[in-house]
N, C-alpha and C positions, 0 to 999 in steps of 0.2 A: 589343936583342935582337929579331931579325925574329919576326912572331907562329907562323911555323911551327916554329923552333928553338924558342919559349917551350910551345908543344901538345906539343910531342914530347918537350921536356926537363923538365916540371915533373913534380914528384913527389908524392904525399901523405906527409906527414913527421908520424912516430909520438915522437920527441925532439926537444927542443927547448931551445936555449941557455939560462940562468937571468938573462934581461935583456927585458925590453918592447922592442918597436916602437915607435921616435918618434911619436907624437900626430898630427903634420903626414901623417907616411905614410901611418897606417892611412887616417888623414881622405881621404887622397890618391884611394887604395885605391878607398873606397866610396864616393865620390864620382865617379871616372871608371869604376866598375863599373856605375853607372845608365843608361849608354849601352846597357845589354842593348834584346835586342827586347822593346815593351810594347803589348802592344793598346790598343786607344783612348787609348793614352795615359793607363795606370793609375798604374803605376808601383808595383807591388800591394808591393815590399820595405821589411822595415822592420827594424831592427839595434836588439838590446841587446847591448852592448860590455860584457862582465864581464872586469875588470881587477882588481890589487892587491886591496883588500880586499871588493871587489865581489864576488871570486871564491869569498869564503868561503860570502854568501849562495847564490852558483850551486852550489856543490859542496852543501852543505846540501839544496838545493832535489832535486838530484839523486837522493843518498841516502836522502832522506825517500821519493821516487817508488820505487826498489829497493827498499826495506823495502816499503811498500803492494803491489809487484807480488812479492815472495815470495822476492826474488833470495839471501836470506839464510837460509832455512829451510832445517832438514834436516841446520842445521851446531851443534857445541854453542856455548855460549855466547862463549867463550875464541875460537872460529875466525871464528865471525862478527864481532866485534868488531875479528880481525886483517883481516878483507876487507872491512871499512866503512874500517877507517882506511888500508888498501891505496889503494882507490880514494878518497876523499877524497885524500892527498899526491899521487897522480898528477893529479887534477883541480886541485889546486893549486901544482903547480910548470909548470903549461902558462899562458906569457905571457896570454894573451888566449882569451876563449871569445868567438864572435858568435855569437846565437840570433836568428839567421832568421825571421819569420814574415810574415803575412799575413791579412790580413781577408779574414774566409770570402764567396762568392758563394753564392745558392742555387739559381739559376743553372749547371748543370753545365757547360755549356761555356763560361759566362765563368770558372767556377770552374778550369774546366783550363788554358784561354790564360791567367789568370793565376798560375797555377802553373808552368807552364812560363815564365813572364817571370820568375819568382824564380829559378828552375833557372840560366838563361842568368845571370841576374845574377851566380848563385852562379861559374859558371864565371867569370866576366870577373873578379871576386874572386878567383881562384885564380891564373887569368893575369896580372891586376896583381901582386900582391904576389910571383908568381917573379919578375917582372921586375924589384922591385924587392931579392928578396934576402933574401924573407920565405917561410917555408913554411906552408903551411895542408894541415888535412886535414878535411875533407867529410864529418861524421858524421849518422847519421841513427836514434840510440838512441832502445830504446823509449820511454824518460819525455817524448819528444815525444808520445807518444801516450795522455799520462797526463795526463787534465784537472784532476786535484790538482798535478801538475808547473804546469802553465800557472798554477794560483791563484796559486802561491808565488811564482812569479817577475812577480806582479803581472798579469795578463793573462786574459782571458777567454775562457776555451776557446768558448764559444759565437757568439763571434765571432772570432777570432783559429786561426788554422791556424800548427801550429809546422812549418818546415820543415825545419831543420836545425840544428845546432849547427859554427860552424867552430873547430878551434884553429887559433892562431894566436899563429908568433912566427918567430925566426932560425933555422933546422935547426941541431941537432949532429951527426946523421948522415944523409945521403942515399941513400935506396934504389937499389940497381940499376934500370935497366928492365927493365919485362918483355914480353915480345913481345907482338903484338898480333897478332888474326885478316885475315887478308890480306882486304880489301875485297871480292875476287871472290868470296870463300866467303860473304859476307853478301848480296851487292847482285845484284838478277836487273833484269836491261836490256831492257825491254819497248818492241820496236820496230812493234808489228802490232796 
């Protein structure tokens, strides 16, 4: 797959078949995904791969940060109970979770070059694994932003920046595309 057919053709995929990605792939995946641009040669990306029974703690981890943030109030007891175990089986019938992060700079502008080296990362994770036949979607929920989320999942919010969460597995269904804004309407060509 030429890289421009793989930009234009990859999707963010919200289903996903009830089987894991080979071991060797994923490895594959994040492995030639480190090729992103990295200032001074940080290399600021780091991968927890929640799989199989991993996933039960990530889904746990999850729900415990929506309960702290309030996601469940306001409902009686019976409805919440049905929208915890709603999203608990949707987080656990999705092959693979990767939670993205980074060790924080205090430093702001080394803190953004390496944020954006994880960003890039993230994309070349997206573009390998279409090419490989794998779909991923690129989330970015609040319980990244929840430093009780970070304990749980072992990790120390006071150093440790969450960036994102990817799933990840084979699509069941593939989105249409959707148009995109013609380049002229965004880009001014400053010649003077």
């Amino acid at each position: 797959m030429e890289l421009g057919e793989a930009v234009k053709k990859r999707r963010s995929i919200h289903e996903y078949e009830p089987k894991l990605v080979e071991e060797d792939v994923l490895k594959n995946i994040f492995r030639t995904a480190a090729w992103a641009p990295t200032h001074r040669m940080k290399e600021p990306w780091n991968v927890h791969l929640y799989q199989e029974k991993g996933k039960e703690r990530y889904a746990e981890a999850v729900l415990d940060s929506y309960e702290r943030q309030g996601f469940f109030q306001g409902y009686d007891e019976e409805k919440s109970r049905q929208l915890k175990k709603g999203i608990g089986d949707f987080l656990l019938q999705i092959p693979h979770h990767a939670l993205i992060y980074m060790p924080k700079d205090e430093d702001e502008r080394k803190f953004e070059e390496d944020y954006a080296a994880v960003c890039a990362y993230v994309q070349n994770v997206q573009l390998l694994a279409w090419e490989a036949g794998v779909g991923v979607l690129w989330t970015t929920s609040p319980y990244l932003h929840d430093p009780e989320f970070a304990k749980g999942v072992g990790l120390d919010p006071s150093f440790y920046k969450l960036v994102s969460v990817l799933q990840i597995g084979y699509p069941k269904r593939i989105p249409k595309a959707k148009q995109r804004t013609d380049i002229g309407d965004k880009m001014k060509v400053i010649r003077t």
